[in-house]
MARFI-855977 format. One record per atom (N, C-alpha, C, O): atom name; residue number from 1; residue in three letters; y, z, x negated. Coordinates in Angstrom, 3 decimals, always signed. Layout:
BEGIN
+------+-----+------+----------+----------+----------+
| atom | seq | type |        y |        z |        x |
+------+-----+------+----------+----------+----------+
|   CA | NUM |  ALA |        Y |        Z |        X |
...
+------+-----+------+----------+----------+----------+
***
This chain:
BEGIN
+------+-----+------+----------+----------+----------+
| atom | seq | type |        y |        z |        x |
+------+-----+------+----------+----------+----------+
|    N |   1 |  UNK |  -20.546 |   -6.870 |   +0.352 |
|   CA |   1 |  UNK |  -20.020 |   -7.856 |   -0.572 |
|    C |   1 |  UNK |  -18.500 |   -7.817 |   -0.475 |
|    O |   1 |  UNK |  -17.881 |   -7.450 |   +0.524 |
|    N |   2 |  UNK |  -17.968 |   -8.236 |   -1.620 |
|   CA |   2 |  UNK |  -16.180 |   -8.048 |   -1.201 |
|    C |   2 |  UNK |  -15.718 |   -8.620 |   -2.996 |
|    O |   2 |  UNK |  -16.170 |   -8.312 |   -4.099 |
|    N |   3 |  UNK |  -14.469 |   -9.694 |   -2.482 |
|   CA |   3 |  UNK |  -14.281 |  -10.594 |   -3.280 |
|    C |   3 |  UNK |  -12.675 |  -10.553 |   -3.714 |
|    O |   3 |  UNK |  -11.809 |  -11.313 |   -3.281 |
|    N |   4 |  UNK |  -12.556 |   -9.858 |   -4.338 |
|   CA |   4 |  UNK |  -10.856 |   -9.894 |   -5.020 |
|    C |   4 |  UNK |  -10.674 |  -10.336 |   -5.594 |
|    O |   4 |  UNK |  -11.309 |  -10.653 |   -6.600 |
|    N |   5 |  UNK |   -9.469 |  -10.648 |   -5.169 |
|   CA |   5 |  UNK |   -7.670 |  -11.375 |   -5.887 |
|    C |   5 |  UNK |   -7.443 |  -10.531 |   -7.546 |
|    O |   5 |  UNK |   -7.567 |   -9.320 |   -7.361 |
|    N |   6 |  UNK |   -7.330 |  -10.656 |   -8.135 |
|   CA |   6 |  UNK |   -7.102 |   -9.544 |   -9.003 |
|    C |   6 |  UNK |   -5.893 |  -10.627 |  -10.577 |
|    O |   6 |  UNK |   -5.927 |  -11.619 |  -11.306 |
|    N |   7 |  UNK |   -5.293 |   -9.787 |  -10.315 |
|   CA |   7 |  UNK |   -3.813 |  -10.463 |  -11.593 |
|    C |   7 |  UNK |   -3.731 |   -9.422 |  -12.836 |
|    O |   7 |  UNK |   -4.010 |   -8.223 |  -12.807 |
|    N |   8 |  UNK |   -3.290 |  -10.172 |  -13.903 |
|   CA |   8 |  UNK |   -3.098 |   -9.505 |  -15.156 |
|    C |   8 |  UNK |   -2.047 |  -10.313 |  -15.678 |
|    O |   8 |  UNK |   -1.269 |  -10.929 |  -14.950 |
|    N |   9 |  UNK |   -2.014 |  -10.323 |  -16.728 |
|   CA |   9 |  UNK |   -0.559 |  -10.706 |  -17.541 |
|    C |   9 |  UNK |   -0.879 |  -12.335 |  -17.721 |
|    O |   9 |  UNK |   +0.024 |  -13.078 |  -18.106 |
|    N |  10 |  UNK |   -1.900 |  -12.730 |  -17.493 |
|   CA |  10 |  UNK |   -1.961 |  -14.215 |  -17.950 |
|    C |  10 |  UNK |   -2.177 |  -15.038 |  -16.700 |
|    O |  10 |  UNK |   -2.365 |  -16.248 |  -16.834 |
|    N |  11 |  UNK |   -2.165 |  -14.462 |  -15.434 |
|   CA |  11 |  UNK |   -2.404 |  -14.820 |  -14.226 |
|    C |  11 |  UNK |   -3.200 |  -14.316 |  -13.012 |
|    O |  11 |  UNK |   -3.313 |  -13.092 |  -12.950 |
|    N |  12 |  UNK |   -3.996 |  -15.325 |  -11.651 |
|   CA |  12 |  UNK |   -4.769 |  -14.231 |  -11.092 |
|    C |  12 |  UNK |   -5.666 |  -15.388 |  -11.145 |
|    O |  12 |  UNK |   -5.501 |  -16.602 |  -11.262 |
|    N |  13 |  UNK |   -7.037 |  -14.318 |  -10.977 |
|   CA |  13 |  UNK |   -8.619 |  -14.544 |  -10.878 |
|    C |  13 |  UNK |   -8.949 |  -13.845 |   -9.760 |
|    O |  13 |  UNK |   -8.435 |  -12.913 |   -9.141 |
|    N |  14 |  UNK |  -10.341 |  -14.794 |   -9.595 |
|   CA |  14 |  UNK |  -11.105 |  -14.216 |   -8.170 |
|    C |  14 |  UNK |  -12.324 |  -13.480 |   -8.772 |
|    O |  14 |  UNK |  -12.999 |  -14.100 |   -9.594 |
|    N |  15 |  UNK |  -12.694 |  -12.138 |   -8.421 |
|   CA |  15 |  UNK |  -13.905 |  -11.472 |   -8.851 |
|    C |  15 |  UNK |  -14.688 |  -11.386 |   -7.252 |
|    O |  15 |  UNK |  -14.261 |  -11.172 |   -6.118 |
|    N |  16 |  UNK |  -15.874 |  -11.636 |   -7.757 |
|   CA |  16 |  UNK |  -17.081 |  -11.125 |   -6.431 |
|    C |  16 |  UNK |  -17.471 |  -10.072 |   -7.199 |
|    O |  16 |  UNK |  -17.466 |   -9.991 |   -8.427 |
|    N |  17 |  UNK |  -17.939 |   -8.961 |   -6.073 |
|   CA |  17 |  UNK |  -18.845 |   -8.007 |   -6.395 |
|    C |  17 |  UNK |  -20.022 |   -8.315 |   -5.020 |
|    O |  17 |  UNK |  -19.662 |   -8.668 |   -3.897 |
|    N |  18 |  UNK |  -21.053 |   -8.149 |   -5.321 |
|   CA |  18 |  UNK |  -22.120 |   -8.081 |   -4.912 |
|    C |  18 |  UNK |  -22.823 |   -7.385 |   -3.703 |
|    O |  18 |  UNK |  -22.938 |   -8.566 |   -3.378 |
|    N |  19 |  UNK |  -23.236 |   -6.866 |   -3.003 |
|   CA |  19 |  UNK |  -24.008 |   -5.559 |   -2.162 |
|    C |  19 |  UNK |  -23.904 |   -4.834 |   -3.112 |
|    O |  19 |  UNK |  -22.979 |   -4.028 |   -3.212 |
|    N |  20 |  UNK |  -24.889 |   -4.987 |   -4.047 |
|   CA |  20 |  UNK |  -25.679 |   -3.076 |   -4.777 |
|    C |  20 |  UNK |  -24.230 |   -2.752 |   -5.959 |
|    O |  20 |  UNK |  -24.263 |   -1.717 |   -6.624 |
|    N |  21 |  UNK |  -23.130 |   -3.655 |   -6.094 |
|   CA |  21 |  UNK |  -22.575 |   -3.370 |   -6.950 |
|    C |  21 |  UNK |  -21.419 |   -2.884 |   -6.271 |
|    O |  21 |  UNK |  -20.698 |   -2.137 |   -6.932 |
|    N |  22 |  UNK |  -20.955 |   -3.235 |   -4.664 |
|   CA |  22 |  UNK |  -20.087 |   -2.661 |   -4.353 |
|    C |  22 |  UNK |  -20.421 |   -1.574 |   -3.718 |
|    O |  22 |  UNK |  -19.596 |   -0.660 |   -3.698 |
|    N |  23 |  UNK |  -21.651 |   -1.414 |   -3.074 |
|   CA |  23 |  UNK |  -21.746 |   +0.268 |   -2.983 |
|    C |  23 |  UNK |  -21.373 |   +0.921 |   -3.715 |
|    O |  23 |  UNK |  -20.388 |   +1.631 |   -3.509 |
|    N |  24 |  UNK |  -22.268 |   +0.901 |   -5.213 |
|   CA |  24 |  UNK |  -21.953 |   +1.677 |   -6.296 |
|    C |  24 |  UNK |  -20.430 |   +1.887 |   -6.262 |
|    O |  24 |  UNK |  -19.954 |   +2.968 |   -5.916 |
|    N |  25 |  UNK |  -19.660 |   +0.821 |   -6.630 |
|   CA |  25 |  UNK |  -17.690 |   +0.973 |   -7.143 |
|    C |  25 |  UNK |  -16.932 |   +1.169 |   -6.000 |
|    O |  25 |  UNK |  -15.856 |   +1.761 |   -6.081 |
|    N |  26 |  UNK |  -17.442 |   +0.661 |   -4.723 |
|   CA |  26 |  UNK |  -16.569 |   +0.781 |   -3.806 |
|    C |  26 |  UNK |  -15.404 |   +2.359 |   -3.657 |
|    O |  26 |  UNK |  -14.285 |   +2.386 |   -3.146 |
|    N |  27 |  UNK |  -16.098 |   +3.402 |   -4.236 |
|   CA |  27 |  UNK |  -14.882 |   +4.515 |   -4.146 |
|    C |  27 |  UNK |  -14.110 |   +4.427 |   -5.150 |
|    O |  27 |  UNK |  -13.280 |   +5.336 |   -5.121 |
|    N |  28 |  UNK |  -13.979 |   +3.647 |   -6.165 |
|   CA |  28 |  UNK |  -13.119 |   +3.616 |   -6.803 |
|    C |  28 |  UNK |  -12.162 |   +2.990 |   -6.390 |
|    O |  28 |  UNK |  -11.025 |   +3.451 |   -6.282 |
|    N |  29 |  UNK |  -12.627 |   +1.483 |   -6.018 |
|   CA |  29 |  UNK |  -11.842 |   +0.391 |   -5.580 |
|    C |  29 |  UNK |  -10.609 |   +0.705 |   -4.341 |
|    O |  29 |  UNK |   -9.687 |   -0.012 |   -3.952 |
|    N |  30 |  UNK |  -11.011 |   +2.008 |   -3.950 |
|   CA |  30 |  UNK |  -10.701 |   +2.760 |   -2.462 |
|    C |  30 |  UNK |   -9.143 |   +2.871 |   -3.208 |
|    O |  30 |  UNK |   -8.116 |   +2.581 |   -2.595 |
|    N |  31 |  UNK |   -9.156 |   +3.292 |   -4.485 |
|   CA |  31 |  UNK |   -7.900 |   +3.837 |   -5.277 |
|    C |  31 |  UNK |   -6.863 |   +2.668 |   -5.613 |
|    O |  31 |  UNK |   -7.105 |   +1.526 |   -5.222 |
|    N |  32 |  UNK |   -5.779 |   +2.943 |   -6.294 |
|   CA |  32 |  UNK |   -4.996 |   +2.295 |   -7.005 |
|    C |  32 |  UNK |   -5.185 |   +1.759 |   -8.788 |
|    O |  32 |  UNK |   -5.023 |   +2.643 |   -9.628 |
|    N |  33 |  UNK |   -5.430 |   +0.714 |   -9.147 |
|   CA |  33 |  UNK |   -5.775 |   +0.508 |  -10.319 |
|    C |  33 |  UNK |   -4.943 |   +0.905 |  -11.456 |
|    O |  33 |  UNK |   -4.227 |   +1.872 |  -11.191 |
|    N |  34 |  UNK |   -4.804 |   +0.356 |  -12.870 |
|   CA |  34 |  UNK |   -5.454 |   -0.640 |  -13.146 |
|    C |  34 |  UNK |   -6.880 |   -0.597 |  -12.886 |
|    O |  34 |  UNK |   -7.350 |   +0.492 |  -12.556 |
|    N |  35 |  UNK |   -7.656 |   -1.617 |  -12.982 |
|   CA |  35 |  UNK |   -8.880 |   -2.022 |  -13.206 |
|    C |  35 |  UNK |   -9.814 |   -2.372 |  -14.503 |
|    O |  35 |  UNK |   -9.138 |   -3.100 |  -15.230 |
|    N |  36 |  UNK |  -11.041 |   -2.150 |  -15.052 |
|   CA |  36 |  UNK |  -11.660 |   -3.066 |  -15.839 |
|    C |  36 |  UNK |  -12.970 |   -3.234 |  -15.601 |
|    O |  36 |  UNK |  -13.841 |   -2.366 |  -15.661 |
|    N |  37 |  UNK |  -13.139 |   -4.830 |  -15.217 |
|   CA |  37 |  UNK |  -14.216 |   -5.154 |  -14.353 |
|    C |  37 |  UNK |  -14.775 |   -6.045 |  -15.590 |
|    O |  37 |  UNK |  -14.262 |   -6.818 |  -16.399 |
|    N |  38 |  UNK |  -16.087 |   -5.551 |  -15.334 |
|   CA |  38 |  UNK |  -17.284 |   -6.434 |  -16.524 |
|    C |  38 |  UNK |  -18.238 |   -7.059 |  -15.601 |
|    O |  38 |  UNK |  -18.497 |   -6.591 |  -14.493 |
|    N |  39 |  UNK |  -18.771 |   -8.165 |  -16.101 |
|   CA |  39 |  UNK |  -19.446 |   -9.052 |  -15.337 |
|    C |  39 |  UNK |  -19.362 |  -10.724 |  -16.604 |
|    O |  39 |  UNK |  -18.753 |  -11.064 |  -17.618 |
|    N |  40 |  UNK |  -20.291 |  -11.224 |  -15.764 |
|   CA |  40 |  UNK |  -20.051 |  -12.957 |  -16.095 |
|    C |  40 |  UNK |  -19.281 |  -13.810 |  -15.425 |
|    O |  40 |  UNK |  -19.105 |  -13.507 |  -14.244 |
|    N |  41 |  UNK |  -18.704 |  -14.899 |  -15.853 |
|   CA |  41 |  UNK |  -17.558 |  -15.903 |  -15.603 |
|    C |  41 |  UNK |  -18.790 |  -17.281 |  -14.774 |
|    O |  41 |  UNK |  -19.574 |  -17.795 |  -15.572 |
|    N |  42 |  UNK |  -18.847 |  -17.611 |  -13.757 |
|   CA |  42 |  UNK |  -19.495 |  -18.702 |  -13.049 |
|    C |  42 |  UNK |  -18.360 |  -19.892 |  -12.850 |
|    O |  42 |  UNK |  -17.172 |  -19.740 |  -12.566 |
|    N |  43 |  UNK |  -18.949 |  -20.892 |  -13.040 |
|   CA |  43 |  UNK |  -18.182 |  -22.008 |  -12.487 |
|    C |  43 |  UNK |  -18.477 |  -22.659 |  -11.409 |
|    O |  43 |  UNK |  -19.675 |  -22.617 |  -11.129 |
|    N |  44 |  UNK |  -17.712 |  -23.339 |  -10.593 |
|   CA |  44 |  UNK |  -17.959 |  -23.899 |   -9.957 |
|    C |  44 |  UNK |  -17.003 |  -25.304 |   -8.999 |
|    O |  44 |  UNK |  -16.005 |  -25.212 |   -8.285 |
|    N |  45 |  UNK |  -17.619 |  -26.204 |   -9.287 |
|   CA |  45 |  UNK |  -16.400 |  -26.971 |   -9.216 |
|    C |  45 |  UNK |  -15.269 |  -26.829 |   -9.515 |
|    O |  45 |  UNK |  -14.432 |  -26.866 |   -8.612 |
|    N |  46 |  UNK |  -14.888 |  -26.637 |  -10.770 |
|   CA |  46 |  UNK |  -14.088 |  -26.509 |  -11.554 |
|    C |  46 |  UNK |  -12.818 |  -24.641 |  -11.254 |
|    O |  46 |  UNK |  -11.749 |  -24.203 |  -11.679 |
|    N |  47 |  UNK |  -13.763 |  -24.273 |  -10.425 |
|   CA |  47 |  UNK |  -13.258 |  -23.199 |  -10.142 |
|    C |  47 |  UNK |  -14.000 |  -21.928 |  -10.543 |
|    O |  47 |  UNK |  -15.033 |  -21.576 |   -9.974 |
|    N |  48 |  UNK |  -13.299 |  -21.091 |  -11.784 |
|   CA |  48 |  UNK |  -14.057 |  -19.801 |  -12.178 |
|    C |  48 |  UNK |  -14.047 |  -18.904 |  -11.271 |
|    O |  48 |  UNK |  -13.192 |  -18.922 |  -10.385 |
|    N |  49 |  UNK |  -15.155 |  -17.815 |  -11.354 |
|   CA |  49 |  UNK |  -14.919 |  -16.732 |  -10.537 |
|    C |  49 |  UNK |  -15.886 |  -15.655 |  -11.562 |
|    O |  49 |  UNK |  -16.921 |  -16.013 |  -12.124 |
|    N |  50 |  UNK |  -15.294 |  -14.308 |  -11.648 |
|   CA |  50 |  UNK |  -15.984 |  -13.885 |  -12.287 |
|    C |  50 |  UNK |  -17.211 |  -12.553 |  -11.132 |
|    O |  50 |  UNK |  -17.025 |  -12.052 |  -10.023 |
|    N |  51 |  UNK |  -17.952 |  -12.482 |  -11.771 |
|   CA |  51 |  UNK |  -19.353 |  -11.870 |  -10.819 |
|    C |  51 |  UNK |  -19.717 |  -10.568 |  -11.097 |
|    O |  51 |  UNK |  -20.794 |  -10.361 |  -11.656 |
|    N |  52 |  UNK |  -18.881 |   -9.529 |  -10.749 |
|   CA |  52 |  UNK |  -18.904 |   -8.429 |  -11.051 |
|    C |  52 |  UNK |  -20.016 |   -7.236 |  -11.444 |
|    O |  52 |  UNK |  -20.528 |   -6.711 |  -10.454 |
|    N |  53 |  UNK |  -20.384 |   -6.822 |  -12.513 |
|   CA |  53 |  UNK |  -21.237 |   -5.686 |  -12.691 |
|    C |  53 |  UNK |  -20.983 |   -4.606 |  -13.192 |
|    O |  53 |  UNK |  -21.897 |   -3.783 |  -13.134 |
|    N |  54 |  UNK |  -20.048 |   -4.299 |  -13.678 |
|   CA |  54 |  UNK |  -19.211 |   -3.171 |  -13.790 |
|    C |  54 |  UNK |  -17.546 |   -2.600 |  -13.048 |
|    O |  54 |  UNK |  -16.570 |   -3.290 |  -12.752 |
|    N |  55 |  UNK |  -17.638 |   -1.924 |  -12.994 |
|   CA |  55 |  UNK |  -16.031 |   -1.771 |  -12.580 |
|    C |  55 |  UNK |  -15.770 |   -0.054 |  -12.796 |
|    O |  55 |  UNK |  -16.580 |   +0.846 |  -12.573 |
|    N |  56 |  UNK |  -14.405 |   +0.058 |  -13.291 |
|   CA |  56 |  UNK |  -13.993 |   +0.940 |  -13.878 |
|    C |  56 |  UNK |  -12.383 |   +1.303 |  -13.697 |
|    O |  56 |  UNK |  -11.559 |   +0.476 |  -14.088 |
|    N |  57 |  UNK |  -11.952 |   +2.541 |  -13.105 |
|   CA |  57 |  UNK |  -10.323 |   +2.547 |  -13.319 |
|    C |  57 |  UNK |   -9.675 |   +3.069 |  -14.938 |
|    O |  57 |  UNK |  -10.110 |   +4.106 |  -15.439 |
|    N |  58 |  UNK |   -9.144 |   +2.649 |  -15.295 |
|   CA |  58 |  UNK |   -8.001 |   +2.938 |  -16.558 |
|    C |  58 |  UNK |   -7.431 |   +3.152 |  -16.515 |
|    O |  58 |  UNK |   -7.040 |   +3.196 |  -15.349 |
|    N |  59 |  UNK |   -6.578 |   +3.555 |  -17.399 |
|   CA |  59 |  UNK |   -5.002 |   +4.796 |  -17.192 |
|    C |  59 |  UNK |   -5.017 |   +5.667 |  -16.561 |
|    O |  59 |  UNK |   -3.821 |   +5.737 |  -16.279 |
|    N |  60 |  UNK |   -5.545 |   +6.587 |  -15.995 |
|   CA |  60 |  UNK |   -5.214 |   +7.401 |  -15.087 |
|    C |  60 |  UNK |   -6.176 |   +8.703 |  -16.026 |
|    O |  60 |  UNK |   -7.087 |   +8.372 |  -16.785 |
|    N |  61 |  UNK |   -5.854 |   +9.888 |  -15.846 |
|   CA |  61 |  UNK |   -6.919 |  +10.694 |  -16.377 |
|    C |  61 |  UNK |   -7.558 |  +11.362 |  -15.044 |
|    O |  61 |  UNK |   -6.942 |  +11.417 |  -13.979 |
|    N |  62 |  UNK |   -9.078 |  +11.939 |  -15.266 |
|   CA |  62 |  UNK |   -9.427 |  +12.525 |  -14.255 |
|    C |  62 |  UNK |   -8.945 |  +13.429 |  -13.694 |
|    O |  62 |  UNK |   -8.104 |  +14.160 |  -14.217 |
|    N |  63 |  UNK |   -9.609 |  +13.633 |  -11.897 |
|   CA |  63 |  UNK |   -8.820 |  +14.276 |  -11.148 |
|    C |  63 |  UNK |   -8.725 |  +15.859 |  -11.566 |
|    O |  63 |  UNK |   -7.738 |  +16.525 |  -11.253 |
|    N |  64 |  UNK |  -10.058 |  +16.524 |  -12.449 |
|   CA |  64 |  UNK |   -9.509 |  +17.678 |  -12.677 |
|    C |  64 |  UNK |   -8.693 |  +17.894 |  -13.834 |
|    O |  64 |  UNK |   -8.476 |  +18.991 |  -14.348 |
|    N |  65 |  UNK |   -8.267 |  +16.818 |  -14.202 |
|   CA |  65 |  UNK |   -7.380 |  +16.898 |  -15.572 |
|    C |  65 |  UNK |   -5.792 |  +16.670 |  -15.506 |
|    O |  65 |  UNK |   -4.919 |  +16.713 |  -16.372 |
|    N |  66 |  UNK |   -5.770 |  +16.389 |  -14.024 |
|   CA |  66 |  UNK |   -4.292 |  +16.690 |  -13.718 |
|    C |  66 |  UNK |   -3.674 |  +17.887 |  -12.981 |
|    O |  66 |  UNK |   -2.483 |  +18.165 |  -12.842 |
|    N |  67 |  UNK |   -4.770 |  +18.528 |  -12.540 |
|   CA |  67 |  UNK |   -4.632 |  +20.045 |  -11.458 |
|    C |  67 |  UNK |   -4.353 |  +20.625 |  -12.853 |
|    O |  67 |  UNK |   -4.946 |  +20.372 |  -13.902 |
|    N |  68 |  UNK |   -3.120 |  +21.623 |  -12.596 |
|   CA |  68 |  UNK |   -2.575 |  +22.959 |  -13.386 |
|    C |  68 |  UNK |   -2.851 |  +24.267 |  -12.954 |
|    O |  68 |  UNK |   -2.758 |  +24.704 |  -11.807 |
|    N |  69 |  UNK |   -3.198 |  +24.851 |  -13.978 |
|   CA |  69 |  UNK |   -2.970 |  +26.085 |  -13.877 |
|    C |  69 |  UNK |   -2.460 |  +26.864 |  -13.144 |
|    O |  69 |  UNK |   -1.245 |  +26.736 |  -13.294 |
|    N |  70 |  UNK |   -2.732 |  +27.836 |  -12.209 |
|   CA |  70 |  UNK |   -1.821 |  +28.620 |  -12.056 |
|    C |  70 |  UNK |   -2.128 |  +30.244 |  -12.083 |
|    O |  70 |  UNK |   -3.213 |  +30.665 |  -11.681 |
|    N |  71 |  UNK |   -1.359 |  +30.906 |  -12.458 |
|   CA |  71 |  UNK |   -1.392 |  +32.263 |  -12.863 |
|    C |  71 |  UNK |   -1.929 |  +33.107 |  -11.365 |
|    O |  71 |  UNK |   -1.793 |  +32.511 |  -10.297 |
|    N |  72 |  UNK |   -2.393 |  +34.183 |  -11.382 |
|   CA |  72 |  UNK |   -2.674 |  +35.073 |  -10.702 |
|    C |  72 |  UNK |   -1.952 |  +36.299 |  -10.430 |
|    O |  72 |  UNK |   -2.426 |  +37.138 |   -9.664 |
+------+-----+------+----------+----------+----------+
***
């Protein structure tokens, strides 16, 4: 289970991810973001948290899409 801080342009939010969901993302999370995390918004005593079921890095292109060429 593992519960981040996470900020964007309008402020910061708390996301949980789960057991079976942070196995799954945990190597991403290993990286530098941005982030885009899908899930539902819970309340609770007046405090949101959102409940992670997706997670995804953005901006970045994949790792074999930045290795170049090189001649022989």
């Amino acid at each position: 289970m593992l519960f981040l801080s996470l900020e964007d342009l309008t402020g910061t939010f708390e996301a949980t991810l789960f057991p079976r969901v942070y196995r799954r993302y945990a190597p991403i999370l290993r990286g530098h973001g941005p982030f885009r995390i899908e899930g539902r918004v819970e309340e609770d005593h007046g405090v949101a948290t959102l409940v992670a079921r997706r997670v995804e890095r953005v901006g970045r292109p994949a790792a074999h899409a930045t290795r170049r060429r090189t001649r022989e």
